[in-house]
N, C-alpha and C positions, 0 to 999 in steps of 0.2 A: 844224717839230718833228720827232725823230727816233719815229717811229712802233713802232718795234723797242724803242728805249730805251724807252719812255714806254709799253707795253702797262701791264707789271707796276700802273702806277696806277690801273689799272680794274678790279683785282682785286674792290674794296671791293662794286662792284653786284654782284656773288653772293649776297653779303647781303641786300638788298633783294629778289633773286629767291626766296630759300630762304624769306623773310617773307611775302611775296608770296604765294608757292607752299602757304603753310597755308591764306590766307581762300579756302574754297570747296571744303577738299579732299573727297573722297568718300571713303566707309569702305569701297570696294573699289579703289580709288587713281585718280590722277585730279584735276583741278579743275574746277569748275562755277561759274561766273561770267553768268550771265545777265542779258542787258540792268537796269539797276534795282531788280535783286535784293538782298536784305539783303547778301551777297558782295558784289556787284557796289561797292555805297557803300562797305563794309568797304575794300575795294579801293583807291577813289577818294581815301579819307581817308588812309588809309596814305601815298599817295603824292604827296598837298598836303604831308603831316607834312614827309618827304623833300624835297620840293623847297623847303619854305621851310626846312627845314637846311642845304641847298646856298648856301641869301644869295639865291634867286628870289623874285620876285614873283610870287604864286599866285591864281589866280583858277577862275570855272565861266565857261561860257557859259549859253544859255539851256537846252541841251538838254544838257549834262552833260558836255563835252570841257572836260577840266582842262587848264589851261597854268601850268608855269613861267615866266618871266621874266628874262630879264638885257637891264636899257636899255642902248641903244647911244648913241653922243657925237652921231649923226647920226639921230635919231627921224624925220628926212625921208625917210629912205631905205629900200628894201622889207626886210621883215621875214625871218630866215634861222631855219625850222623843221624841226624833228627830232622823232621819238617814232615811237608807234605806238599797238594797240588796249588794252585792258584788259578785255572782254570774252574768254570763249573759248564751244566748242564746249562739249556733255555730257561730261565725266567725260575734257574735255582737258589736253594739257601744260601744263608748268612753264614755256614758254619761248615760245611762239606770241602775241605781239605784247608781252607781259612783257617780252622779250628788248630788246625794239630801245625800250619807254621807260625800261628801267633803264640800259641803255646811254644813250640822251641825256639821265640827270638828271646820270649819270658824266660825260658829254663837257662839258657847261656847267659841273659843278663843279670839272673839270680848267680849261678856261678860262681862269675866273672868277678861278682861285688863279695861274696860270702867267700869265697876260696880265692882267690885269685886266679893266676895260669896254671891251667891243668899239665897233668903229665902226656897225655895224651891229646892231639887236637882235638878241638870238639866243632862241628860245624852243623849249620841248619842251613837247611834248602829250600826253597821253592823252585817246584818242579814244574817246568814249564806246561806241561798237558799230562791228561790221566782218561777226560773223562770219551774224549771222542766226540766231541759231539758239534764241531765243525768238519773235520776229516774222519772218512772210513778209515780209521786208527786210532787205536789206545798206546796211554804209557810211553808217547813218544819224548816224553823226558827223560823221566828212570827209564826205558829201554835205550835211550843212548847213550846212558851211565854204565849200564850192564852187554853193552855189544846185542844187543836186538836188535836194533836199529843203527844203521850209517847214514852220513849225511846228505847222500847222494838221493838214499830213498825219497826223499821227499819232490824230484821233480815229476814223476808218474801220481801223482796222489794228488785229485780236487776237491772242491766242497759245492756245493749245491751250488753255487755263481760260478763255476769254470775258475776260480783261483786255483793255482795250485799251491802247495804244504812250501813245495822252493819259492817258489814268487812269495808268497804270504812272510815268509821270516825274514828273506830280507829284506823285503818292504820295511820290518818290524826292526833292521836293525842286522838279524844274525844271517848265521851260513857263510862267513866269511873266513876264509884260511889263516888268518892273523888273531881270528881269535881260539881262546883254550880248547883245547879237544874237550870232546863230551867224555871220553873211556875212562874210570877211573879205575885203577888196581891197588890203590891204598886204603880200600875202606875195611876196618875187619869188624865195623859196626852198625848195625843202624834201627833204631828206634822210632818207631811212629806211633803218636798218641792221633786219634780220628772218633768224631762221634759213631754211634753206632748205627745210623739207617735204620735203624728198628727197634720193636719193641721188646723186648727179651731181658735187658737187663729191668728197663721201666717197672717190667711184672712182675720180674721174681726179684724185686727192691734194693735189686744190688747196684753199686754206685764207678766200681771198673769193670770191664771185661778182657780176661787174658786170653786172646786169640791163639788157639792151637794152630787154625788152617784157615788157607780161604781157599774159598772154594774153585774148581776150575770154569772154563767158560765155550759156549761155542757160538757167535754173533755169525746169521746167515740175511744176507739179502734175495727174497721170494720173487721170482716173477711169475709172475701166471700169465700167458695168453688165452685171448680166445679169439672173439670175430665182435668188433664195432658193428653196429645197425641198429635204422628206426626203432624206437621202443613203440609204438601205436602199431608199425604192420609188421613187425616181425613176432609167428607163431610163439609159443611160448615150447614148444617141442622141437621146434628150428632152430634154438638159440644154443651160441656160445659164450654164457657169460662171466669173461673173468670174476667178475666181483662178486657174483654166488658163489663161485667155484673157490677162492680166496674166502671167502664167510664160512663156507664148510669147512675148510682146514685150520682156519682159527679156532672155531667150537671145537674143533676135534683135536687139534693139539693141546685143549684146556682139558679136554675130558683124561687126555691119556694119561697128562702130568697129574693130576687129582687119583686117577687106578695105581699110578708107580707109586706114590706119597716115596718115602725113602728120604726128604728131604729134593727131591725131585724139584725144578719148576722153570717152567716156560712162559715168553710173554711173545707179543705182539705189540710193539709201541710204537709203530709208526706204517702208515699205510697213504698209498696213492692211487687214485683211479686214473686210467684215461680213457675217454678226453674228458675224463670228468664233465659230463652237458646233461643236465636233468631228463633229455628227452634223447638220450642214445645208448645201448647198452652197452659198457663196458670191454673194451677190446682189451686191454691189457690191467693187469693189477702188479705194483710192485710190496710187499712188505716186509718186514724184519723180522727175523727169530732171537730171540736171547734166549739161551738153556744152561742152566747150571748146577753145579751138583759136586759132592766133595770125593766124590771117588771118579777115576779117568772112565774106567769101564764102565760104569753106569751112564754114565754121560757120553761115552761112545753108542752102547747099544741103544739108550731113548733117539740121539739124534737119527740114528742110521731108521732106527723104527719111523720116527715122525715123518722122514725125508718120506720114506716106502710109501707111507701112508697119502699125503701129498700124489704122489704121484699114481696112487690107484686112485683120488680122486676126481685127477684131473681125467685119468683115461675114462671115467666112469663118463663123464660130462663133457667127452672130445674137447679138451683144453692139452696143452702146454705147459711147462713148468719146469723151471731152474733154480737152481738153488746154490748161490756164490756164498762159501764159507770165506768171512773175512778177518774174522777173530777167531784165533783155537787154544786160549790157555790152560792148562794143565794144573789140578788142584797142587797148591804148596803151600807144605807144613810150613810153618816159624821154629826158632831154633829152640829149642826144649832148655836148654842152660837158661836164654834170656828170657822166655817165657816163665821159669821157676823162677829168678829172680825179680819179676814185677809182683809173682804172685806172693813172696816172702815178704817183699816190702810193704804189700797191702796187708798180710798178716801182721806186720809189726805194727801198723799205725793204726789197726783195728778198722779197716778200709774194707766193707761188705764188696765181695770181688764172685767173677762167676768166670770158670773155663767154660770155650766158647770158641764156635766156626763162625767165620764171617761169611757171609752169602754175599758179602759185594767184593768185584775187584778192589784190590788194592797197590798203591808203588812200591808195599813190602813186599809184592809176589816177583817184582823185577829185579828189587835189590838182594833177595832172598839168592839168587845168580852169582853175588860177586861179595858177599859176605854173610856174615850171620845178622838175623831178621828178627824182629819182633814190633808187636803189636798191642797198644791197651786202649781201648774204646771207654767211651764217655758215654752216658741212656741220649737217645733222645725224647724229648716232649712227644707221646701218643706215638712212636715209630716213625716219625714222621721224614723223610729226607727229599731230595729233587724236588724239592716244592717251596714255595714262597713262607708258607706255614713253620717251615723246619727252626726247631730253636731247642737249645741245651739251656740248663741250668745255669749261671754267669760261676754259682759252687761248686759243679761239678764239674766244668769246666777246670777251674781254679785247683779243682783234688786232682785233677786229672794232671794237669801240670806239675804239681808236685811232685807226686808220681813217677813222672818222664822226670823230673830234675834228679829225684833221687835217684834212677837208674843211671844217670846220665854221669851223677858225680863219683857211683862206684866204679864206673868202666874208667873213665877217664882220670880219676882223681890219687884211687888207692889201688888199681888191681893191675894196672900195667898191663901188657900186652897178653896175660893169660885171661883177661875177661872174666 
């Protein structure tokens, strides 16, 4: 297919993202989509409606990852998937895994109409969760595609209210034994088109990006103790106070990541005092660490270093300090066949393209587990992602699609089960 000629017919998924882009919005801008959330269903239903428009076959699983469908002539043969999350972060973009399943309900119902049934099935998903950010967990969609996750897990696991992940789904609906397992072992395919969170292609004016890796991860929750007391009589040489003792290890886990560079980098995005009262000092502090990095051993020895460091702070300033690792994934590569063939396609259609690490998790890194993976990003506007602000090209979007349809129609279409 000519990929140039054939953009303009993906025009149409904008629509679906601009409808999309309402359920959940926040009255200071923004979308909020939370695991199971009244959104989140709003969400799910909207784009069942959709995919059974396109002529798919639409289903749940047990834990809430929607699929389209188009049968292929050869049901023998591994399954070729596309999509992405439908979850976002607090008061995130319009386009952050939005993007890449309105893109593949467009790429199947481009297909569907231009080719008719494939040799191979082709399906798209939305993936019930990715980003974490009602539960201490990621990926628990694709990870219960890929056996990371059982359904069991979810009744030890709450969110800031005391729900838990089990009460939360089936409130929502799922976790029920009548409905389809999560495990799948027919997939020998899967393709995700995703904006990029950054600026990289933006700058060096390139219009895909063919993801070699993404990078691995370590998510830690920090406590710091000290001692609550009067701020007006308590010495300033008598004091133990979490939340100095917390402010030194942020500056200093910023300073380390900036001496490593290597691609190195560490954040702090969420922090709590208590009792949090203007006029008491700080007895406990709890905060988060994100660290990531595309080699394991690098990412091993910064954290083990940061941890140490932490904790000769705390001795320094008689504090306390624990450190609960809750996320630990492991940098993985995409498959080098599928990523050579995004990158030939963008050579044929004269498509300015750039190989490229992805520094944010992705549900190619789960599915990456249970078949072969790949990945091709879209720029975003200024780098811009997790924010209200975050917005793609409606074009490159639309290229991006094409893209993903042309992949989608070799695997499926002409090359049968050798890929």
């Amino acid at each position: 297919m000519n990929i140039a000629a054939e953009s303009g017919a993906f025009a149409d998924m904008m629509r679906l993202l601009e409808d999309l882009g309402r359920i959940g919005r926040e009255p200071g801008g923004g979308v909020t989509r939370l695991l199971y959330s009244p959104s989140w269903q709003e969400a799910q239903r909207l784009l069942a409606g959709r995919m059974a428009d396109a002529g798919l076959e639409v289903r749940y699983d047990r834990v809430g990852n929607l699929y389209g469908r188009l049968p292929g002539t050869r049901p023998d043969l591994p399954v070729v998937l596309t999509g992405s999350h439908v979850d976002t972060v607090r008061a995130g973009g319009d386009y952050d895994g939005a993007g890449g399943i309105a893109a593949g309900i467009a790429a199947l119902s481009y297909l569907k109409r231009r080719f008719g049934m494939p040799v191979r099935t082709l399906e798209v998903v939305s993936f019930c969760e990715e980003e974490g950010s009602r539960f201490p967990l990621t990926y628990w969609g694709s990870g219960s595609i890929g056996g990371r996750y059982r359904i069991g897990d979810g009744i030890g696991i709450y969110d800031a209210e005391g729900v838990s992940l089990d009460e939360a789904m089936k409130a929502a609906g799922f976790g029920h034994g009548s409905q389809p397992d999560c495990r799948r072992r027919d997939i020998g395919d899967y393709v995700e088109l995703h904006i990029e969170q950054g600026v990289v292609l933006e700058a060096a004016g390139r219009r895909i990006g063919v993801v070699e890796s993404i990078v691995g991860q370590r998510r830690y929750g920090i406590a710091v103790t000290g001692n609550s007391n009067h701020a007006g009589t308590t010495p300033m040489s008598y004091r133990a106070d979490a939340l100095a003792g917390a402010a030194d290890m942020i500056v200093r886990v910023e300073e380390m990541a900036k001496r490593a560079g290597n691609g190195v980098v560490a954040t702090v995005g969420r922090i709590e005092a208590l009792p949090n009262t203007p006029n008491v000092i700080p007895g406990e502090v709890r905060f988060s660490l994100d660290i990531r990095h595309t080699e394991s051993w690098m990412l091993n020895e910064f954290s083990e270093s940061a941890l140490e460091t932490f904790q000769e702070i705390a001795a320094a300033r008689k504090l306390q300090v624990k450190a609960d690792c809750w996320l630990k994934t492991e940098p993985v590569p995409m498959d080098g066949t599928l990523a050579g063939r995004i990158e030939r396609l963008c050579m044929e259609a004269g498509l300015p393209y750039l190989r490229m690490v992805s520094g944010a998790g992705h549900d190619a890194q789960m599915m990456a587990a249970v078949s072969r993976a790949a990945m091709l990003f879209v720029p975003s506007r200024g780098g811009i992602s997790h924010a209200k602000e975050e917005y793609t090209e409606p074009a490159h979007l639309a290229e991006g699609a094409a893209v993903l349809a042309a992949c989608l129609h070799e695997l499926a279409y002409t090359t049968g089960v050798d890929g």
